[in-house]
Every structure is written in C-alpha cells, then in structure tokens.
C-alpha positions as CSV (number, residue, x, y, z in Angstrom):
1,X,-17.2,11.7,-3.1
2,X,-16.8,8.7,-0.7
3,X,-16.8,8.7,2.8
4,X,-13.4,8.2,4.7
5,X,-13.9,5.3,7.6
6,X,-14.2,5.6,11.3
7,X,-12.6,1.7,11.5
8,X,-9.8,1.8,8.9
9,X,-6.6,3.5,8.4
10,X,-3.5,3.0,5.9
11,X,-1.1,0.7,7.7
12,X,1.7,3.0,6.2
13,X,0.1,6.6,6.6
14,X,-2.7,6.2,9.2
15,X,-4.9,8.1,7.4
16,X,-8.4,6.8,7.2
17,X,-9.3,4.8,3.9
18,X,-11.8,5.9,1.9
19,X,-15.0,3.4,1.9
20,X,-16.4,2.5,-1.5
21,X,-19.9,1.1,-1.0
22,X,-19.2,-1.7,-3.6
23,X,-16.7,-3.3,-6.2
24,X,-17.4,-1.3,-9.0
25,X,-17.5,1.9,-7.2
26,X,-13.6,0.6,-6.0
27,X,-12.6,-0.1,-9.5
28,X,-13.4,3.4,-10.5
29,X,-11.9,4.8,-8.0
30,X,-9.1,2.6,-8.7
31,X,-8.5,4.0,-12.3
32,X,-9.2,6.9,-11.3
33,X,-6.2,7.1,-8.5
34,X,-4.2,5.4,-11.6
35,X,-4.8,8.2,-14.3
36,X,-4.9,11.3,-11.9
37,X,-1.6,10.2,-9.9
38,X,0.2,7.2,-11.3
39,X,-0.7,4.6,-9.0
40,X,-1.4,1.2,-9.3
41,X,-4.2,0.3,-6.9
42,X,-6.3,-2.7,-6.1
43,X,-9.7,-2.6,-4.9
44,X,-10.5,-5.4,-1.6
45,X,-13.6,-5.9,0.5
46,X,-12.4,-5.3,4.2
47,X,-12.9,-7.7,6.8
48,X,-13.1,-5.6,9.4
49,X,-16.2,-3.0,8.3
50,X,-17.1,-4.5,5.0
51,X,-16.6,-1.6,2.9
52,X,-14.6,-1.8,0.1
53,X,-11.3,0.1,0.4
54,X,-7.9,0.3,-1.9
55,X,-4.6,-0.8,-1.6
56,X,-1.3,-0.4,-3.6
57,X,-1.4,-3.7,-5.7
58,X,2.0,-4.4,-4.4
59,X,0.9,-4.9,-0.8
60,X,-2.0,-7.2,-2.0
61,X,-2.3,-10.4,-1.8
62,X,-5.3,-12.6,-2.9
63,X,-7.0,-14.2,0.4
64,X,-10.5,-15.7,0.8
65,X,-12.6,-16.4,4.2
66,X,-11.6,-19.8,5.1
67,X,-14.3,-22.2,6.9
68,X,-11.5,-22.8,9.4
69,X,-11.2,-21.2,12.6
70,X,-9.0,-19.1,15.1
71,X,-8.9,-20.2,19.0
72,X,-11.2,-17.6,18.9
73,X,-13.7,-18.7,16.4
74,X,-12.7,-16.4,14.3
75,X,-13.0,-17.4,10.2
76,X,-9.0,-17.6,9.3
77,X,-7.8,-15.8,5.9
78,X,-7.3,-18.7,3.1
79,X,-4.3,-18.5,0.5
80,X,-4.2,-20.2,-2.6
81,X,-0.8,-20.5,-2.8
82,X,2.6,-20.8,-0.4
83,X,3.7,-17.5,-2.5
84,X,0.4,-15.3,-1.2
85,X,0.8,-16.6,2.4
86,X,4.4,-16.0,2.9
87,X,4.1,-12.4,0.8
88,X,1.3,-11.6,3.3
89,X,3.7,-13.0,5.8
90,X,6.3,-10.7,5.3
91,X,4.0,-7.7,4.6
92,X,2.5,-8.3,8.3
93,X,6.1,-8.6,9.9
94,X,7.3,-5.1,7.9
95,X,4.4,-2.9,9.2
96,X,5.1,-4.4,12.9
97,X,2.7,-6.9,13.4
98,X,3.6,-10.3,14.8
99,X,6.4,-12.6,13.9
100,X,4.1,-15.2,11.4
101,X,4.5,-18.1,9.1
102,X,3.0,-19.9,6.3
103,X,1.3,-23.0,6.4
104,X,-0.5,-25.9,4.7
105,X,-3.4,-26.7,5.6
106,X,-5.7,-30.0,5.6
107,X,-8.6,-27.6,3.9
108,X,-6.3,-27.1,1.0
109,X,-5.0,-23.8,1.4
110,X,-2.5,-22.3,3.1
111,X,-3.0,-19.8,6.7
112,X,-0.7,-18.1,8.8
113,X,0.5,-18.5,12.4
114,X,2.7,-17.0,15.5
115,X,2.9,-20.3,16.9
C-alpha cells in the first residue's frame, strides 16, 4: 500500500492522493483502479511534491515543464497543442481557479494566462 500525501488533494473530493514513488508503480495502480472499479485513470508526476499521483484520464491533459518563466521565476506548464491548453483552461476555470486563456508562444508551445 502507498502512502496518501501531506501536499496533494483531489481538486473534486479533497481527499489526499495517493503518492506512487514512480511511473510504473502509477501504471499498476492505474489498472488496478480500472479492473477493481471501472475507472479510467492516468498516472502524472506532480509538480508540486514530485510524487506520482492519478487522475481521471478525462481531466488530463498532456503538459511538459517549459524553459519559460512566470513573473515569479517560476518554470510555466508547456502544451503541445491549442486543444491541451484551452482543455486545461476550462478544467482550471470549472474547479474555481482563475479566469485563464490559451496562448502561443514564441518557444513553440502554447501556456496559459489571467492577463
């Protein structure tokens, strides 16, 4: 059994996600969650603790660290496509979050921002 995190909760239930120590450990508890109850979940490497945590595959979408930064320095999440950053978009807008938009970017992907 894996341990539940300190850091993360489900946007939707608030109940801490369970922290898989690497990919593969995620992808079997993926198929696992898939056989035993029917759902479809995705296994993602969290930015915020660096764990690897699960998601319904519907509220996923594909993102890589960008080498361009926030005002704050922070790295900014990198879309491949318009699709992926207006999905994520409208995922962040539904669970509350701040009004945000797609973008191009000169890098060649696409980011979000409030502005």
């Amino acid at each position: 059994m894996f341990p539940k995190s300190n850091t993360c909760t489900g946007k939707v239930s608030g109940v801490p996600l369970t922290e898989y120590p690497d990919e593969g450990s995620a992808r079997a508890g993926a198929e696992y969650a898939s056989a035993r109850h029917g759902r479809e979940l995705v296994p993602y490497r969290c930015s915020r603790c660096s764990a690897w945590h699960l998601s319904p595959a519907g509220r996923q979408t594909p993102s890589r660290t960008s080498a361009c930064t926030d005002h704050s320095g922070r790295p900014k999440a990198a879309y491949d496509s318009r699709d992926d950053a207006e999905r994520r978009a409208e995922l962040v807008r539904d669970d509350g979050g701040p009004r945000v938009r797609a973008y191009s970017c000169g890098c060649g992907s696409w980011h979000l921002t409030s502005r």
